[in-house]
N, C-alpha and C positions, 0 to 999 in steps of 0.2 A: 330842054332839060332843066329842073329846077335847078336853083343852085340850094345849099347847104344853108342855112340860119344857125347865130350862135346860141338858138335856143334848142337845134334842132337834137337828138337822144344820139350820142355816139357810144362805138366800139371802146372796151376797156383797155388801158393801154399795154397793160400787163397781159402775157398770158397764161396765169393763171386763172386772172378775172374773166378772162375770154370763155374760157373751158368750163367755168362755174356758171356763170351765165347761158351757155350750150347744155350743159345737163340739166338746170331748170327749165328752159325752155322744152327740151326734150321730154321731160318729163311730163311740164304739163300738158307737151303736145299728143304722148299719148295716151295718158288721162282722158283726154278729151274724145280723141278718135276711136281709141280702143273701146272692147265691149266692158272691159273689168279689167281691175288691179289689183293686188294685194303684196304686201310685203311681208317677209320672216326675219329673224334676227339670226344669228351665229347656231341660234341649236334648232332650228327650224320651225318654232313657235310663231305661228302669224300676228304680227304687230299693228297690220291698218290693213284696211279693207276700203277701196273707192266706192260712191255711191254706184257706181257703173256694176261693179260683183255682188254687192247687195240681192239684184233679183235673182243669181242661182241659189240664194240661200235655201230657199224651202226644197229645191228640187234634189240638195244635196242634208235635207235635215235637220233644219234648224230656223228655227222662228224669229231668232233677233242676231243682231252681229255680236251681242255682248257672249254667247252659248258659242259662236266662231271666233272670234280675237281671243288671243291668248292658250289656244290647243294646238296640240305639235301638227304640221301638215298634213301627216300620213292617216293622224286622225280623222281630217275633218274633207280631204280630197283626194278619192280611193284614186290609187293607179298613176299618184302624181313622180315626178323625179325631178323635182327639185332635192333631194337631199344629195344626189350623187351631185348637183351643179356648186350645192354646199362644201362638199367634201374635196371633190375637185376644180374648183375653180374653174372652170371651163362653161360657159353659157350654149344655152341651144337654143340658137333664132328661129329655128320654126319646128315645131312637132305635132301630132298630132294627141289628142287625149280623149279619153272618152271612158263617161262613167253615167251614173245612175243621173245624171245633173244633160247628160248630151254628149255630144259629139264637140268639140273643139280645136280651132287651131291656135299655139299658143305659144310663148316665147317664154323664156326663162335666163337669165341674167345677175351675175352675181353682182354684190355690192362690195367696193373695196375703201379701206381708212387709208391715210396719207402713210402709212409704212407697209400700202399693199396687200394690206390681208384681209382675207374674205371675211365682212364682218354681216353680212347676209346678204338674200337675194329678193328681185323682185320678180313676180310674175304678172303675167298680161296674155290675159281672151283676145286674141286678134281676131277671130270669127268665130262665131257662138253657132250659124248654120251653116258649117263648110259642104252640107250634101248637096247644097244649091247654090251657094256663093262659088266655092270651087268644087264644083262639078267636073270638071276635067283634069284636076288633079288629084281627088277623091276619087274615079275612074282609073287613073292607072293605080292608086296606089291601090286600091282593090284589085286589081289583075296582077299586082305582082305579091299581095297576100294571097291570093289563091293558085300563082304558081310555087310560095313557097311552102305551103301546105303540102301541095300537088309532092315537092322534092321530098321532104316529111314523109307522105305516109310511103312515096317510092323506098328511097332508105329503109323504113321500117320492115317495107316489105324485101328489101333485101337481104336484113338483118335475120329473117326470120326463115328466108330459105337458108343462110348459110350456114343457118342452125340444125338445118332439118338433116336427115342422113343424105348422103350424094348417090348420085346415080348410079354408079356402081354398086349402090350396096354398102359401102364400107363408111365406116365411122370416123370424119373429122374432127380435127381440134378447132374451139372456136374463139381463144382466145392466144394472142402473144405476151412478149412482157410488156410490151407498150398500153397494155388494157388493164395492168397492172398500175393505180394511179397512186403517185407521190415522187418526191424528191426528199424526203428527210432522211438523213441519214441511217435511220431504221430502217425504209424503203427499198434503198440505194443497196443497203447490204444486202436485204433477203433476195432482191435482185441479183446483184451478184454472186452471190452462193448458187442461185438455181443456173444461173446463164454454165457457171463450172459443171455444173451438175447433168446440163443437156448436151454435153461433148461425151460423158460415160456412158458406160453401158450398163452398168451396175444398179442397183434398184434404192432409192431414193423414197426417206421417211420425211414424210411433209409431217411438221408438230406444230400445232396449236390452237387455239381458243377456237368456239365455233365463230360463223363470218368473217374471219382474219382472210377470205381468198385464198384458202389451200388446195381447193379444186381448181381454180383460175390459174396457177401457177402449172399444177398438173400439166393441165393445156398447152401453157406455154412452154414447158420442158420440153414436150412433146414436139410442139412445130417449130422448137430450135434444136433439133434434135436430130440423127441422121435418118431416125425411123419416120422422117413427118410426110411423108411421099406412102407412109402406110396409118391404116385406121388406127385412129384412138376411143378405144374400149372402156367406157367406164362401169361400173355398179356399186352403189351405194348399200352395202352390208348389212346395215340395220333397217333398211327398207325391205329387206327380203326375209322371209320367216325360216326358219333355221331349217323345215323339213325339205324348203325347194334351195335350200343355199347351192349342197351338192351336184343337184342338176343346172341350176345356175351358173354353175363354173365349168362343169368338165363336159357338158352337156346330157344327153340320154338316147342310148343306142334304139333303131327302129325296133317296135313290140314292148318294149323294155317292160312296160309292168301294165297293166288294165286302163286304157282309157289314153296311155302314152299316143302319140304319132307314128300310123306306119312308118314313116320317110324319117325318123328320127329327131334329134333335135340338136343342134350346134353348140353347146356352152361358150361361155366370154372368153375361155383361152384358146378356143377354134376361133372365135370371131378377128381376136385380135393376132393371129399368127402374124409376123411381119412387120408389126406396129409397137401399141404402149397398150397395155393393159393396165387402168387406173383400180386401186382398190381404196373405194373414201371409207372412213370410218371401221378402219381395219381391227381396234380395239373392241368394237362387238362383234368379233367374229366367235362362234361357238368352241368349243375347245375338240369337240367331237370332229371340227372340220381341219383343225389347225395341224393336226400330225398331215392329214392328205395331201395340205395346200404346201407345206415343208415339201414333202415329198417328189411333187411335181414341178416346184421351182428348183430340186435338187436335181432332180433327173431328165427335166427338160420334155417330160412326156403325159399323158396323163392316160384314164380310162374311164371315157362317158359309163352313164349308168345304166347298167345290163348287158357290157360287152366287156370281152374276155382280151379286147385287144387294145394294145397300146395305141398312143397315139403320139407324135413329135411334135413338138410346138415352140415356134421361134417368137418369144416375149419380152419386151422389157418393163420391169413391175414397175409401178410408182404407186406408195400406197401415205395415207394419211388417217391421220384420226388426233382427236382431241382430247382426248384419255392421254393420260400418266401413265403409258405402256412397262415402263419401269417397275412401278408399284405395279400395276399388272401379274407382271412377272415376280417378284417377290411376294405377291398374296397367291398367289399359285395357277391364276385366272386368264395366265396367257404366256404359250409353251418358251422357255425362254430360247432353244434354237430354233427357232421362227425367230423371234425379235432379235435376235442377230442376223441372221437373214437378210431379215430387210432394214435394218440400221445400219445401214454401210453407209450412204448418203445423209446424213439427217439435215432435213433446209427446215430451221425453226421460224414460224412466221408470226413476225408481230404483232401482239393489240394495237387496236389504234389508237390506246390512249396513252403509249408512246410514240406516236408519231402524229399527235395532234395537228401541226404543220400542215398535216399535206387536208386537212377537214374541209377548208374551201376549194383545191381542188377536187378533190371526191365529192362536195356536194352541186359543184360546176359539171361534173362528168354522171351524176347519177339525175342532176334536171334534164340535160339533155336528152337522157337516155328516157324518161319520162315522158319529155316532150314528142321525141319521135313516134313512140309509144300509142299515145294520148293524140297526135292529132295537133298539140296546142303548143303557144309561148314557154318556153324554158320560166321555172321559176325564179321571182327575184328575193332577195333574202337581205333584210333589211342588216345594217354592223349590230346591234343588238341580238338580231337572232342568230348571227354568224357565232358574236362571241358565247351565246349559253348554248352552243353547239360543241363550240370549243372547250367545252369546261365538265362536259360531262363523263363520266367513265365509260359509257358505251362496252355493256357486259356482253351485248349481241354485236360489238364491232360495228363491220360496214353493214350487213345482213339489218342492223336494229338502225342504224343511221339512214339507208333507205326507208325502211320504215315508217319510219317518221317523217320524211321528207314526204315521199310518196302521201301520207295521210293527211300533213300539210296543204296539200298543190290539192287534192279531193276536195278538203272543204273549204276552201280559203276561198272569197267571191274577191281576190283581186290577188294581180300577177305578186304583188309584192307580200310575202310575209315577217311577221314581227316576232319577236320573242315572246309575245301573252299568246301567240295563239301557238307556239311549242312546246311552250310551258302546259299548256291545257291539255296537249296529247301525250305528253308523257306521265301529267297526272292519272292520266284516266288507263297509264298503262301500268297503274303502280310504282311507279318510278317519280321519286320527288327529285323535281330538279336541282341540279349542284348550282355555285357562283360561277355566272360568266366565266371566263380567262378574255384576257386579248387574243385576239386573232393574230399571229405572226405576219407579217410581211416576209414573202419568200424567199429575197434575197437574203433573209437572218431565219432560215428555217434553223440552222444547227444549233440555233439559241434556241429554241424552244425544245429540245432533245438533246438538252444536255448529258443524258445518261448513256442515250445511244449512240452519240457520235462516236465516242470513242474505243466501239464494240466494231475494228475494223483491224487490220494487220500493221503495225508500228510502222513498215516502211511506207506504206500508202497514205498515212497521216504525214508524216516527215516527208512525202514527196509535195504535197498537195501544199503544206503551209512555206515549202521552200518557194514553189510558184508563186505563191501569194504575195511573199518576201520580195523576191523579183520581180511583179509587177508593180507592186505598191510602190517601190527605188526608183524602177524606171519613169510611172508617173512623177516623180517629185522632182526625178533633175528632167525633165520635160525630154528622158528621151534616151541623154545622153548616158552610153555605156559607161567610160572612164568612170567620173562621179557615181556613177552606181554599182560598180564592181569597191571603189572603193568607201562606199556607203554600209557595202555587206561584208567588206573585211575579206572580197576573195579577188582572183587574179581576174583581167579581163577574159583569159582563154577560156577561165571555168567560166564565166558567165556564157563568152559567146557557146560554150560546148552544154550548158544549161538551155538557151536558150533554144539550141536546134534538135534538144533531145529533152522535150519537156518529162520525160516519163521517167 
């Protein structure tokens, strides 16, 4: 074994030098070994480029490095995710990527300053031809994308019978309130208004904007409801021309008029006997029909068209519409006992542009549903396109929010989308885009609804910030009750009898 000479290169004594010395080396170790390098700064702008990434230049666009250094990632390397490694400090040592440029295996790595913060990240091609290098893990992980496709379109295709009518015949609900997406306190209430609302039996005015989900609600009244073991019957009112309204409802007796069906024909309050009969958009209902429809919700009966005989029917209405039934009724244009009638219940359901909050869940719950849809990857939605998401008025609600989404994920050639290219689709949809907003973080949704939090009953507010009070105490003396009863200024019994009956 040689021995040591005092000329020979030793270790630094310190170890901070040690560690400095390891990450140069490291570095230039995979420099060297790696196919390509490049580094970004804090806002994702590439800073340096190895000679080794230099050759995907042309395959991804660009003729010199000076046209690549200095443009934000997303620009310059479709389908990359270094910015989520930016955002959240967390590296991914191996992924796979693949764009107009190849197929690559690739690592990604933040960069941190001596007080720990991510001051950018570097990226590295560890294999530029993985279909032949790794062959056998390019092999499974194609079999287990094409069983989760496989899952995908099964789902989809489950989603789609459970929509269709059931075998019986009779008409299910296909959504609960869990399909109803938000937490904001705007959310929260309409929710609990309807969840009261599916213990009555009484008939129940959904009000508001169109896409606000007041049919969705419907649904869900219904299957928390005692009637949900029977069909729920919908018709949308203004879809149907005012001369078949009447046969539409009460049905039409066998012969009834020229061209009718020997065997007759059932209306929606035969169909739904036993169930929910949904009336959408009950503010264009003709007024020629509005004394009959009184009539039958009064008497419990009805008489299809061209029979002389009554008929019993066991219903519970739920009806909705987006009109100012109100004004309605004081311009002369809809009977006003009818809108007593059915205003017993009123569940008013909010825009979403009070409940801004809950926009990245709903645009999480509307890719998916996309996804399954489509066959493909859920879309990814860059913080820029989150927040001019966040900011706009949305006059079509969630109905205009998928929309856009939806039109997005269509033309986009990569999973990620940016705010220029939403910006483009609402141009082109007459809609000039509003300023950004921040995006809330969840856990401070009732910050961001400021107006609507407080649209909730005095004691359920004063229970909820008492909890708050008591958890917050108990964190601070690490626990201990004594010190946090006398922190809140009450007895220990009230805390312990707080604590066992949080409600």
């Amino acid at each position: 074994m040689p021995l040591l000479t005092d000329d020979a290169p030793a270790l630094p004594l310190d170890a901070q030098g040690i560690l400095e010395l390891a990450a140069r080396s490291m570095f230039q170790l995979f420099s060297s070994v790696s196919q390509g390098m490049f580094l970004v700064d804090r806002s994702g702008r590439i800073v340096w480029v190895n000679e080794g990434y230099q050759r995907f230049l042309p395959d991804l666009g660009f003729s010199s490095v000076d046209q690549f250094v200095g443009r934000t990632v997303e620009e310059v390397i479709p389908n990359t995710q270094m910015r989520r490694v930016l955002e959240t400090g967390q590296p991914v040592l191996i992924d796979l990527l693949t764009n107009k440029a190849g197929t690559f295996v690739v690592s990604r790595i933040p960069l941190r300053d001596d007080a720990d913060r991510v001051i950018g990240a570097i990226g590295i091609v560890l294999f530029d031809h993985p279909e032949t290098t790794l062959q056998p893990l390019i092999s499974k992980f194609a079999l287990l994308q094409r069983d989760l496709d496989d899952a995908r379109r099964e789902l989809a295709s489950q989603r789609r019978r459970s929509l269709a009518v059931a075998g019986d015949g009779e008409r299910r609900s296909k959504y609960t309130f869990a399909s109803f997406i938000g937490s904001s306190p705007a959310a929260a209430e309409v929710k609990r208004q309807a969840r009261r609302a599916a213990q009555s039996t009484s008939p129940v005015l959904l009000l508001g904007e169109t896409g606000t989900g007041k049919e969705l609600l419907a649904h869900a009244i219904h299957a928390a409801s005692s009637r949900a073991s029977g069909p729920f019957v919908s018709v949308n009112i203004a879809a149907v021309p005012d001369t078949l309204l009447e046969a539409e409802f009460f049905g039409v007796a066998p012969g009834a008029y020229t061209g009718a069906d020997r065997k007759g024909r059932d209306g929606k309050f035969k169909l739904a006997d036993g169930g929910t009969l949904f009336l959408d958009e009950i503010g264009d209902m003709p007024q020629s029909l509005q004394a009959k429809l009184l009539r039958a919700l009064q008497e419990g009966e009805i008489e299809p068209l061209g029979s002389n005989k009554l008929v019993p029917f066991n219903v519970r209405i739920l009806a909705a519409t987006s009109r100012d039934l109100a004004a309605l009724v004081r311009e002369g244009k809809f009977r006003e006992d009818l809108f007593y009638r059915l205003h017993v219940l009123p569940v008013r359901v909010p825009p979403l542009r009070v409940r801004r909050s809950d926009i990245p869940a709903l645009v999480e719950a509307l890719g998916e549903d996309l996804a399954l849809r489509n066959g493909t990857a859920p879309p990814e939605l860059l913080p820029d396109a989150m927040a001019l998401l966040a900011g706009q008025p949305w006059r079509g609600n969630i109905r205009e929010l998928r929309n856009v989404l939806e039109q997005a994920v269509m033309r986009s050639d990569s999973q990620s989308i940016d705010a220029a290219q939403l910006e483009r689709i609402l141009r082109e949809a007459g809609v000039e885009p509003a300023a950004p907003a921040p995006v809330q973080d969840p856990g401070h949704a009732a910050d961001a609804d400021d107006e609507s939090r407080y649209l909730r009953p005095l004691a359920e507010q004063v229970a909820e910030l008492e909890r708050k009070a008591i958890a917050a105490a108990l964190k601070a003396h690490g626990g201990n009750k004594l010190a946090t009863a006398r922190q809140l200024g009450i007895s220990r019994a009230t805390l312990y009898g707080r604590l066992e009956n949080p409600e």
